[in-house]
C-alpha positions in Angstrom: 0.0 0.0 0.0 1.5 3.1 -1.2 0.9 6.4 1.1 1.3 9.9 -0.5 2.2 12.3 2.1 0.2 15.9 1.6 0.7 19.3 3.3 -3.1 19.6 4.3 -5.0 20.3 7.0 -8.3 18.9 8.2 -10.9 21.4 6.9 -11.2 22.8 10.8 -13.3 26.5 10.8 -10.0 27.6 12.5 -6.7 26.5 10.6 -4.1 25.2 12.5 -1.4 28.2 13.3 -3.6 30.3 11.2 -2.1 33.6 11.1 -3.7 36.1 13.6 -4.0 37.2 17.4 -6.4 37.0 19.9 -8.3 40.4 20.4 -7.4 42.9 22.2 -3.4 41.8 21.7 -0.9 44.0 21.1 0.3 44.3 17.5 3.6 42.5 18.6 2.0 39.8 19.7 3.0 36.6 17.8 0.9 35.8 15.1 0.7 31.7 13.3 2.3 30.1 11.0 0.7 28.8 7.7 -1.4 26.1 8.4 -0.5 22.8 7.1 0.2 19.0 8.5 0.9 16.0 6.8 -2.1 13.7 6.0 -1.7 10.4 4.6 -3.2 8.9 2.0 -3.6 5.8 0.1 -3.3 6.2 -4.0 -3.7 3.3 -6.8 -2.0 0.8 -8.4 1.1 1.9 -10.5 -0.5 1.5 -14.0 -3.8 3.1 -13.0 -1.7 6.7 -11.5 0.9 6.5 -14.0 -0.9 9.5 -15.5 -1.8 11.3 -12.5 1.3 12.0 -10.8 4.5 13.4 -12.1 7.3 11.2 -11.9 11.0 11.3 -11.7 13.2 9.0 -13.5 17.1 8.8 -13.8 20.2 9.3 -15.9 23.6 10.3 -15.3 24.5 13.5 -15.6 27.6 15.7 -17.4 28.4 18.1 -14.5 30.7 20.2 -17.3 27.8 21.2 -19.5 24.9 20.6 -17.4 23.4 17.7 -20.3 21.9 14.5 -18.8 24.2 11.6 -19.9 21.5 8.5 -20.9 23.2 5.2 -19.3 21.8 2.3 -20.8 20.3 0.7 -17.5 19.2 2.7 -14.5 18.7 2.2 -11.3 16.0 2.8 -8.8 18.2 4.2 -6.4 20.1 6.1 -8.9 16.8 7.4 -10.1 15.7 8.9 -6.5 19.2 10.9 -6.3 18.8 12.2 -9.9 14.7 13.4 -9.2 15.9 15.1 -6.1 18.5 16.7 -8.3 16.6 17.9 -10.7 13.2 18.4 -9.3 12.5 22.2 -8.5 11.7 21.5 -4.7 15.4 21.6 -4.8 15.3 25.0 -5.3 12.7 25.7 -2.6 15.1 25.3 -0.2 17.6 27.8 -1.0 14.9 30.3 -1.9 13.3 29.5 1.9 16.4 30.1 3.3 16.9 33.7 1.4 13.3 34.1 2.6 14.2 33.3 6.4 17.3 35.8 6.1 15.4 38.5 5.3 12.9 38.0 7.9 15.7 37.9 10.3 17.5 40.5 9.0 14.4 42.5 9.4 13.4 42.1 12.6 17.2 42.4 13.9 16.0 46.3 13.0 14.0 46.6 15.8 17.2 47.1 18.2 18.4 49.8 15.9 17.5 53.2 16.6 14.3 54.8 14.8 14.4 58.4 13.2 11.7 60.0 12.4 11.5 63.7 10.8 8.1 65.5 11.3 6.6 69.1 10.3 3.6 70.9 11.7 2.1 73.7 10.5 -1.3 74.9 13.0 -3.3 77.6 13.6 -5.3 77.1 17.1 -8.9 79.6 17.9 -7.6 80.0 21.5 -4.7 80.4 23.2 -3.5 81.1 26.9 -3.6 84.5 28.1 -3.0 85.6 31.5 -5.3 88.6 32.5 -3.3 91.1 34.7 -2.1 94.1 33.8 -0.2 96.7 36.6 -1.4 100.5 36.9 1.4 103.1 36.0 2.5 104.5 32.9 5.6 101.8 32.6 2.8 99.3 33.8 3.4 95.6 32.5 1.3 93.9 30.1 1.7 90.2 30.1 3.1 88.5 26.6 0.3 86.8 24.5 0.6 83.5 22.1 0.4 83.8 18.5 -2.4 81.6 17.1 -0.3 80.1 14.6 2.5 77.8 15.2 5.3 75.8 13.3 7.7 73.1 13.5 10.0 70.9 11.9 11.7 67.8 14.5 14.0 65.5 14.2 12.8 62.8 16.5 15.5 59.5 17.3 14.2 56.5 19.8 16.8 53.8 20.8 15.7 51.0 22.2 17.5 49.7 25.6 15.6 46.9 26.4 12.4 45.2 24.9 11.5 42.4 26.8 12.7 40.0 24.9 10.4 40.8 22.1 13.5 40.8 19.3 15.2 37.5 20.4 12.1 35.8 20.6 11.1 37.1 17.0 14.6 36.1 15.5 14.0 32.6 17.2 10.1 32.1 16.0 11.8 33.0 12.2 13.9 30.2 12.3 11.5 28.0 13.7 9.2 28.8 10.6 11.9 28.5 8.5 12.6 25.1 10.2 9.2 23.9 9.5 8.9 25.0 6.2 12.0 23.2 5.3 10.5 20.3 6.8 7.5 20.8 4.7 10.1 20.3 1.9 11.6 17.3 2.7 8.2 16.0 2.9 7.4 16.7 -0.7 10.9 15.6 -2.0 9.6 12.2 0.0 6.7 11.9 -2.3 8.6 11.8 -5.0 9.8 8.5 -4.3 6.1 7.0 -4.8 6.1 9.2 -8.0 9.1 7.4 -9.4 7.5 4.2 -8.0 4.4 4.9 -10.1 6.2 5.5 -13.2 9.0 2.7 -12.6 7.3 -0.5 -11.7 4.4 0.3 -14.7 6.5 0.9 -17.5 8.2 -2.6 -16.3 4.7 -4.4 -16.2 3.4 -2.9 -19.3 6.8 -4.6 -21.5 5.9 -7.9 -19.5 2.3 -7.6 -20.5 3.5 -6.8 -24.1 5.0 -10.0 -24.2 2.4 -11.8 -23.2 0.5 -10.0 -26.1 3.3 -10.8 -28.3 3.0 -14.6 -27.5 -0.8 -14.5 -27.7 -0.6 -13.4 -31.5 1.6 -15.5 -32.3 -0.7 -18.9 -30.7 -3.4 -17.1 -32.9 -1.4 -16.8 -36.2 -0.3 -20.7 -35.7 -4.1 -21.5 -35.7 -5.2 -19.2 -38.4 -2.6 -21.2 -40.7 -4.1 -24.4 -39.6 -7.9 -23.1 -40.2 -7.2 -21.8 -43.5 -5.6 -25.7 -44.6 -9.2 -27.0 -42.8 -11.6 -24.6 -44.5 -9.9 -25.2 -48.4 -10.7 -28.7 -47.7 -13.9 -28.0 -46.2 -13.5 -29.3 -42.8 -14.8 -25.7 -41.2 -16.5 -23.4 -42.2 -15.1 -19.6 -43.0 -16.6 -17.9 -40.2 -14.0 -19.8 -37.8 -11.4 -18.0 -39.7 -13.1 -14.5 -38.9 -13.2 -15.5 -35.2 -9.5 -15.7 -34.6 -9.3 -12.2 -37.3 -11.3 -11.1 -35.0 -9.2 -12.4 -31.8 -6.3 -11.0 -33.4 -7.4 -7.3 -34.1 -8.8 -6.7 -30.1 -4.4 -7.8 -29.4 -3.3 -5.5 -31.6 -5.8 -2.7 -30.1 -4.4 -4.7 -26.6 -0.9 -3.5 -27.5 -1.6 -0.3 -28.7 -2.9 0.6 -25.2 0.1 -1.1 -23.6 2.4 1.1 -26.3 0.5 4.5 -25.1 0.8 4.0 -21.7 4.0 3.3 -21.6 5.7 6.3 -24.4 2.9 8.2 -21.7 5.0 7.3 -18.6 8.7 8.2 -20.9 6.9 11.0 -21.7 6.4 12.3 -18.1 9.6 11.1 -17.0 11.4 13.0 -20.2 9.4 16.5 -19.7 10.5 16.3 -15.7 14.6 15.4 -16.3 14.0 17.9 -19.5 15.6 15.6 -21.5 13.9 12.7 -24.0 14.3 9.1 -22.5 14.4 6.4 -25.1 12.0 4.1 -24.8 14.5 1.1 -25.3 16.6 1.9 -22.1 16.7 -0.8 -19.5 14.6 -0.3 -16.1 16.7 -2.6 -13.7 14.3 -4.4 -11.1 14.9 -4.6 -7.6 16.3 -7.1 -5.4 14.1 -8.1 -2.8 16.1 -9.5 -0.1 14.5 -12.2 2.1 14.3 -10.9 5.5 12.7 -7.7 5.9 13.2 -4.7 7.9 10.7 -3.6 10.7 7.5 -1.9 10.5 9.5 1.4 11.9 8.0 4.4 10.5 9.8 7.0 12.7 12.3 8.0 9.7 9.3 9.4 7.5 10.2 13.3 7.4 6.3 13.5 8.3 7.2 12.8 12.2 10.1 15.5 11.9 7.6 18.0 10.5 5.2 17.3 13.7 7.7 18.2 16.1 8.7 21.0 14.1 5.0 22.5 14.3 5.5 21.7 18.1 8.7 23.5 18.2 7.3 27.1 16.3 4.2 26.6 18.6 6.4 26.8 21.8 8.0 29.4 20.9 5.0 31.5 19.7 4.4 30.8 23.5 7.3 32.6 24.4 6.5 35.3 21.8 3.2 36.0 24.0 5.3 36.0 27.2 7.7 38.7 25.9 5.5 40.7 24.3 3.8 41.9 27.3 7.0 42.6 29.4 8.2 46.2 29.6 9.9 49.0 28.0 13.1 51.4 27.9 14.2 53.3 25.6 16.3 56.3 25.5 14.9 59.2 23.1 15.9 62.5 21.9 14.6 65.5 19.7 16.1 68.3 17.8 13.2 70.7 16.6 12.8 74.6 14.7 9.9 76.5 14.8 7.5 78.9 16.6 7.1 78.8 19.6 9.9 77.2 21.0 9.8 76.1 24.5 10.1 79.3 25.5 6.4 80.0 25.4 6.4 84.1 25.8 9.1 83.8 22.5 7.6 84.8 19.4 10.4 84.2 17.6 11.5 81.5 15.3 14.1 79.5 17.6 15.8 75.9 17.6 15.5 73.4 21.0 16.4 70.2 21.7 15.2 67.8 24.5 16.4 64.1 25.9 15.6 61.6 28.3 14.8 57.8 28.9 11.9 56.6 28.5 9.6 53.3 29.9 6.2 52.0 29.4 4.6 48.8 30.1 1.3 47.3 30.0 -0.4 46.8 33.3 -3.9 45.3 31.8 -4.3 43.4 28.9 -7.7 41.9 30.0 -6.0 38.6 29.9 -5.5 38.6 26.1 -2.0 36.7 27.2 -3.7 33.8 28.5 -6.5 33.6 25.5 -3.4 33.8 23.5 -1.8 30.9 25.1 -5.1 28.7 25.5 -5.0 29.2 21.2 -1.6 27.6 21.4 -2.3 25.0 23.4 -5.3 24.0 21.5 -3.2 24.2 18.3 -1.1 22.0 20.2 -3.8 19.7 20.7 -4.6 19.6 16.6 -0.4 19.1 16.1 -1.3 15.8 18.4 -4.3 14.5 17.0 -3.0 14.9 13.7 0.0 12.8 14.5 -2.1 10.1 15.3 -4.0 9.5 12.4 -0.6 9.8 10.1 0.3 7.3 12.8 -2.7 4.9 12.2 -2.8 5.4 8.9 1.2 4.1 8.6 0.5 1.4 10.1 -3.0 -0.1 8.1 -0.4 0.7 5.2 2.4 -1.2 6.5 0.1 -3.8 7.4 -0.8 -3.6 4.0 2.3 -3.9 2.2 3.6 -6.8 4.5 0.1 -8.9 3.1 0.7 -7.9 -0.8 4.8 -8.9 -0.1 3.7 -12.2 1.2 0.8 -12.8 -1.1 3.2 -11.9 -3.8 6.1 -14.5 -2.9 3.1 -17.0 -2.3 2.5 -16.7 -5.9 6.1 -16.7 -7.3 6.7 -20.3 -5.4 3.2 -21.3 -7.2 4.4 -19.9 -10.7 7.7 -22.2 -9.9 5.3 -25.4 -10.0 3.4 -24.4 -12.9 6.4 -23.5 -15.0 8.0 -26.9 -14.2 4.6 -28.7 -15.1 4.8 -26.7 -18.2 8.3 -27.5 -18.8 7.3 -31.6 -18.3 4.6 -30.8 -20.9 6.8 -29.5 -23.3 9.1 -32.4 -23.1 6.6 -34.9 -23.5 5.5 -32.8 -26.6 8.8 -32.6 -28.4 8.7 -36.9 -28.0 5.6 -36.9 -29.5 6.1 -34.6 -32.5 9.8 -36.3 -33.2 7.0 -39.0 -33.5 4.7 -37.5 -35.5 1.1 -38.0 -32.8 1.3 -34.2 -32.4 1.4 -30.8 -35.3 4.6 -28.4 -35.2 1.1 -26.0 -34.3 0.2 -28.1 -31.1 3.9 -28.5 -29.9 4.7 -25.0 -30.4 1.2 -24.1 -28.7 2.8 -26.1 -25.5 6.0 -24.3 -25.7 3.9 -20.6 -25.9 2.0 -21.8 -22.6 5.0 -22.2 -20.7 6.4 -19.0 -21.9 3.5 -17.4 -20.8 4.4 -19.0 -17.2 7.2 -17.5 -17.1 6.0 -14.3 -18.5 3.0 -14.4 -15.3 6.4 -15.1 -13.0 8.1 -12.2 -14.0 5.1 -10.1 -13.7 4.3 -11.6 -10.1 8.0 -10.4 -9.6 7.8 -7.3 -10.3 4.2 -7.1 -8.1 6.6 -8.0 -5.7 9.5 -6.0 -6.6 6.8 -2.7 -6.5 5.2 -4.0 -3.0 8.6 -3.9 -1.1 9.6 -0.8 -2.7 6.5 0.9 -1.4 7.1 -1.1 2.1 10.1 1.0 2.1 8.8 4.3 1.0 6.0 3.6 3.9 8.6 3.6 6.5 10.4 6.4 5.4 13.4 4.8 3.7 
């Protein structure tokens, strides 16, 4: 059983680490990650998805001017280094990893200090007066405020200390970054039941071909003899047109067989961007004897899990430190009218600095909604992991039952061939003795070929079965 690994989520009215806060948070508060977990699934038989999923295939390549080098026989395993080669998830990770720099880079600004130029131009209906005036001739009159006022400040805001807030940003990044790349690795796994797909069809489409091929040729024997019975009148022409017919639903057989398989070359070429002949040789696998254990731990799936858990804790921490306080020192350099000097009409420059701190005394527990949302993400991460884990192991289940089914059917093909072969032998007596046709003999002959044919067919069942047990557990 093979199991496609997808970046999903269950379709939940709140996404896992969906981005957002909780209200009333502040807008450093840490917001989700893009939701997605792995979900597994089963998919078809090789021949039936040959055409549904892209596939990688194999071939050396000329590091000197970047051309694929077509070996005459490839390799599975040569095939899987190659796809991840060539594929474009390889580039994903670089470009997630520019991505991730940036971010970083970015919010390593935050501990830099922040100028800001401003201008202000006002006029105000009122201003401050003070009403006393002193009797005399050299009496005093108190200064009035112009109605109009202007600036133009150069403000500058360093931060001393944040909580925490920067470091735990810089860490959440990489944790994104982390589970992204995860994410990756769990794609480039797929493509392992991609190349599976293509692989193990194209092998059981030649074997059916020969089949086909043998088929024809059992019919053309008989049309031979038919045509000697019917001029002497032993039959009559219509049994003639049967086997015509016979033979025209093989050749439509084999056409089939031909399209699927220059289809599966066809996908493999237009992925390695280079054409695959359709002669090359697809080596089969060894299947050893003693198998490994149903361990699925390897699967990169598991790794992403505790990789969500991982950016999940430390959105926790994000929460924590973004409700600690303040400091920051702060200065400003300004021109205008009035100055501080209220009772100055003139145009004059100032300056002022200080330190400053602030810090949230009430949030109406917006923290702790914040980390219930966490924890109940949490909760999904978990729940999550357990049907991937259920589901790996109905599909190694699975695979163990088609492997031994498979070998069942080998040792039976074994007997059959070696009843065949006894036939065969008895047949060649009796045609050196003339009881038996050279039609008859060589129709025993095709029947053990087709036994061996069905062998190598059950073979490469097998072959396909084990490589998917492998794929399953992560290998």
């Amino acid at each position: 059983m093979k199991v496609l690994p997808v970046v999903l989520l269950l379709s939940l009215p709140v996404m896992l680490l969906e981005p957002g806060t909780a209200a009333g948070s502040k807008s450093d508060s840490p917001t989700g990650s893009p939701s997605g977990l792995p979900v597994a699934s089963s998919s078809g038989s090789a021949q039936n998805s040959i055409l549904k999923n892209p596939l990688n295939s194999n071939i050396s390549m000329d590091r000197q001017d970047s051309k694929f080098v077509i070996p005459d026989t490839l390799t599975l395993e040569l095939a899987y280094e190659l796809a991840l080669e060539r594929f474009p998830l390889v580039n994903q990770v670089s470009l997630q990893k520019e991505i991730r720099d940036l971010r970083i880079k970015n919010v390593n600004t935050a501990l830099l200090p922040d100028i800001t130029l401003s201008g202000m131009v006002q006029y105000q209906s009122d201003v401050t007066e003070i009403d006393i005036s002193l009797p005399g001739d050299n009496g005093f009159d108190p200064p009035t405020q112009p109605h109009d006022r202007y600036q133009i400040a150069l403000d500058l805001e360093q931060p001393l200390y944040d909580g925490g807030r920067t470091r735990a940003r810089r860490e959440l990044e990489n944790r994104r970054s982390d589970r992204s790349l995860q994410e990756i690795q769990v794609d480039q796994h797929e493509l392992k039941d991609r190349i599976n797909d293509a692989w193990f069809a194209i092998l059981a489409l030649r074997a059916q071909r020969r089949t086909l091929k043998i088929t024809g040729k059992d019919l053309e024997e008989q049309l031979v003899t038919l045509r000697s019975q019917i001029e002497h009148g032993m039959v009559p022409e219509s049994a003639a047109d049967i086997i015509r017919a016979e033979q025209l639903r093989i050749t439509q057989q084999k056409r089939s067989l031909i399209a699927r398989e220059r289809a599966a070359f066809g996908v493999l070429s237009q992925l390695l961007d280079t054409e695959i002949p359709e002669n090359i040789t697809l080596q089969l696998p060894e299947v050893p004897d003693r198998l490994p254990g149903p361990d699925f731990t390897a699967r990169p799936e598991i790794s992403l899990f505790e990789a969500y858990r991982r950016e999940l804790s430390q959105q926790e921490e994000m929460v924590t430190a973004s409700y600690r306080p303040r400091v920051s020192a702060f200065g400003q350099a300004a021109y205008g009218r009035p100055g501080l000097n209220m009772f100055e009409y003139d145009f004059q420059p100032w300056y002022m600095v200080g330190i400053r701190a602030s810090w949230s005394l009430w949030n109406w527990r917006s923290d702790d909604r914040e980390r219930q949302e966490i924890q109940l993400r949490h909760r999904l991460v978990d729940s999550r992991q357990e049907i991937f884990d259920r589901t790996m192991r109905m599909a190694v289940q699975t695979d163990l039952e088609k492997i031994a089914e498979m070998r069942e059917a080998i040792r039976t093909d074994e007997e059959i061939i070696d009843l065949h072969s006894r036939i065969v032998n008895d047949a060649a007596s009796r045609f050196e003795n003339g009881t038996i046709t050279a039609t008859e003999y060589i129709s025993e002959l095709n029947n053990r070929q087709r036994a061996i044919i069905n062998r190598e067919l059950h073979q490469i069942q097998l072959a396909t079965s084990w490589q998917n047990y492998l794929t399953t557990l992560g290998n």
